[in-house]
C-alpha positions as CSV (number, residue, x, y, z in Angstrom):
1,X,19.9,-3.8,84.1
2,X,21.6,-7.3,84.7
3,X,20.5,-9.4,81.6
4,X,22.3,-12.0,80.5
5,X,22.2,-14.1,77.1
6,X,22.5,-18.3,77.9
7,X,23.9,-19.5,74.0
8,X,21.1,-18.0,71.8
9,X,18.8,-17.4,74.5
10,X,18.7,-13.4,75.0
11,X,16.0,-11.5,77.4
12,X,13.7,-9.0,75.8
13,X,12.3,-5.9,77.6
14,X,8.9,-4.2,77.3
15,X,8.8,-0.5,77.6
16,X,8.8,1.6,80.7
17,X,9.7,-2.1,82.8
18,X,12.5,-1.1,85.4
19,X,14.7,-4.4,86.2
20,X,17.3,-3.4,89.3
21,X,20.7,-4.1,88.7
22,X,20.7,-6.5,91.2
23,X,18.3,-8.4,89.1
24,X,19.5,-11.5,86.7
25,X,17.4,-11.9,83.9
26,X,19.0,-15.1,82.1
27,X,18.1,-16.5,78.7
28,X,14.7,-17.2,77.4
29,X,12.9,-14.0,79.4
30,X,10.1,-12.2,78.0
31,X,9.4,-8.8,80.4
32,X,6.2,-7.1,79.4
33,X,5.4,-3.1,79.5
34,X,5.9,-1.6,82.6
35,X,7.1,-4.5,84.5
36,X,9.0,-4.2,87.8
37,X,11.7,-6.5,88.9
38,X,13.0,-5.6,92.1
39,X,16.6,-6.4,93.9
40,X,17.9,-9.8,93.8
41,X,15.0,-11.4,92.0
42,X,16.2,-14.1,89.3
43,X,14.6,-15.0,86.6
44,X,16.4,-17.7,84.8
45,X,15.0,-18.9,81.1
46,X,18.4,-21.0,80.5
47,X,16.8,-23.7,79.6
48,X,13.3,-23.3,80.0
49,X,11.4,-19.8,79.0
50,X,9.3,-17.1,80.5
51,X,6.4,-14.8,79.7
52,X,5.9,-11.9,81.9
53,X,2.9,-9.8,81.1
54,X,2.5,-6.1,81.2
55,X,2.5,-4.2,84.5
56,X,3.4,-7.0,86.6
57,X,5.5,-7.0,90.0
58,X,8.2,-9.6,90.9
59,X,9.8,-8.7,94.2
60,X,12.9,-8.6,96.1
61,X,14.5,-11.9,95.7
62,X,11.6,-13.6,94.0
63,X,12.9,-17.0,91.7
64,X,11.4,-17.8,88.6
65,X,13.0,-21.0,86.6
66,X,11.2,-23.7,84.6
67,X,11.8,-27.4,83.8
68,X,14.0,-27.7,80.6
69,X,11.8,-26.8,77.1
70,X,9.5,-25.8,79.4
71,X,7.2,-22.5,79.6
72,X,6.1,-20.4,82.3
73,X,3.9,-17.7,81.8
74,X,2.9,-14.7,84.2
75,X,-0.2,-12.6,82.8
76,X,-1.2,-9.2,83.1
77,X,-0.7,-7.7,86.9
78,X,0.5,-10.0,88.7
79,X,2.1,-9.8,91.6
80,X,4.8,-11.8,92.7
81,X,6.0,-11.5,96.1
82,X,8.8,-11.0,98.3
83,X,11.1,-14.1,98.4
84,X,8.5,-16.4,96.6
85,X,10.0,-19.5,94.8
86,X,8.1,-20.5,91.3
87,X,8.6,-23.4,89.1
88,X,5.1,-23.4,87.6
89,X,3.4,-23.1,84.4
90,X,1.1,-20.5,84.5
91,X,-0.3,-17.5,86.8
92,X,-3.2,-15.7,85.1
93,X,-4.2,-12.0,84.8
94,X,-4.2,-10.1,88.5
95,X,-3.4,-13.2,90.6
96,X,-1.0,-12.6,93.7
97,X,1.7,-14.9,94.7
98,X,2.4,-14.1,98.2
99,X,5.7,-13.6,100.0
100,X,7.7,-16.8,100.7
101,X,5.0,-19.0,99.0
102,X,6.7,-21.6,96.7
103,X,4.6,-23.0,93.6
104,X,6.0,-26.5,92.2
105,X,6.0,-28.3,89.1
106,X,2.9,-28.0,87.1
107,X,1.2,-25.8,89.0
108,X,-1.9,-23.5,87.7
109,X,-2.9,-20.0,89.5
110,X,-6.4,-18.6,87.9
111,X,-7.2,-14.7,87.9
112,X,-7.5,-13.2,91.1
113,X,-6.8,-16.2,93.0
114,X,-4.5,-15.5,95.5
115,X,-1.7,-17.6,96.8
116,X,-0.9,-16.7,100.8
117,X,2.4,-15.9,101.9
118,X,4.2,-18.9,103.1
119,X,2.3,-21.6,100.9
120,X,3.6,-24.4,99.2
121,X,2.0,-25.4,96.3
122,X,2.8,-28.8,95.6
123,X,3.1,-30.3,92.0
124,X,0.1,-30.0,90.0
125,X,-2.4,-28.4,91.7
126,X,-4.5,-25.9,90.3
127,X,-5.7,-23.1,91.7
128,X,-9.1,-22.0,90.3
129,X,-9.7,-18.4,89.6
130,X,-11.0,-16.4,92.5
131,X,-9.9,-18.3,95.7
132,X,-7.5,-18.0,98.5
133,X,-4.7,-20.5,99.0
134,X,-3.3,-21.2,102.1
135,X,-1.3,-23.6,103.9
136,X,1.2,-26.3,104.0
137,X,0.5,-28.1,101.4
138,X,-1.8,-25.7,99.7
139,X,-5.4,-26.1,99.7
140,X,-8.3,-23.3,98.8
141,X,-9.5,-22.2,101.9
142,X,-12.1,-19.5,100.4
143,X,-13.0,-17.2,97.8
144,X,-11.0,-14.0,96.9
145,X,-13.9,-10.5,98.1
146,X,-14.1,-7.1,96.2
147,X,-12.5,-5.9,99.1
148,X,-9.3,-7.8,98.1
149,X,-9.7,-6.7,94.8
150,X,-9.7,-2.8,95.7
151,X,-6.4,-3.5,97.8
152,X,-4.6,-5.2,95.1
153,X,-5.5,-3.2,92.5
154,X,-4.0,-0.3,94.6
155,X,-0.7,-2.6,95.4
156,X,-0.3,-3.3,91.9
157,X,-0.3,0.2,90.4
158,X,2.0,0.7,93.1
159,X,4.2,-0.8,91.9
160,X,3.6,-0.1,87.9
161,X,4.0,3.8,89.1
162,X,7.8,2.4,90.7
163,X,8.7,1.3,87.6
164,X,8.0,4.3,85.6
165,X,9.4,6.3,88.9
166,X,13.2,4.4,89.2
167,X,15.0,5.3,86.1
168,X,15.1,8.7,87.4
169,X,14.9,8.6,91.4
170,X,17.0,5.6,91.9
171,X,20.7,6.9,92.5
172,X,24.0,5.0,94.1
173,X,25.6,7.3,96.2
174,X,28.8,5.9,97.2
């Protein structure tokens, strides 16, 4: 694991989270139970802080950072993804951040609403629980089915199984 303390800021880990290496988890970092952080992501609580909640994903290269004294929390299952950029305040329980999607300033994500890859979320919008957000800038552009549901609850224990599956199958080999 690659955590870092910033002056009296030290990260704290739930049980059975895997963090890669790769990873920097800086400062002010709370990582729930059976958390993934994959390769390259950054989370940085230097001077702001962050909540992640139990069994949630952030991807490959994935930023979180906040504005200073500032708090941003991640509920329980959320999935963050691929490359996305976030400098909000809150994402609640089983929402999905989509690859490459950036969420500004201020910005509010409700349960299940999903963000599409690629979005920009500009400074504070909310996003109410249950819709889809697409587009640049963001606006909702329908509601989330049970259909997407099914297929993120899948993708999330997906990746809740790859935590509790890395401490022992991950290996460097050169």
């Amino acid at each position: 694991m690659a955590l870092y303390r910033f002056e009296d800021r030290t990260p704290t880990i739930g049980q059975g989270a895997w963090i890669s290496d790769s990873a920097r988890v800086i400062g002010d970092v709370e990582i729930g139970s059976d958390c993934y952080i994959g390769h390259g992501a950054v989370l940085r609580g230097d001077y702001g802080s962050i909540r992640i909640g139990p069994g949630t994903a952030v991807e490959e290269n994935a930023v979180i950072h906040i504005r200073p004294d500032g708090l941003s929390v991640l509920g329980e299952r959320v999935t963050v993804g691929h490359g996305a950029i976030l400098h909000c305040n809150r994402i609640e329980d089983f929402a999905v951040v989509g690859m490459g999607a950036v969420l500004s300033f201020d910005v509010e994500v409700g349960s299940w609403a999903i963000v599409a890859e690629g979005c920009s979320v500009p400074k504070g919008m909310k996003i109410p629980a249950g819709k889809i957000a697409t587009g640049v800038p963001a606006r909702v552009a329908g509601d989330v089915q049970e259909r997407h549901k099914e297929f993120w609850k899948y993708g999330k224990q997906l990746y809740v199984d790859l935590a509790h599956q890395y401490p022992s199958a991950f290996e460097r080999i050169d």
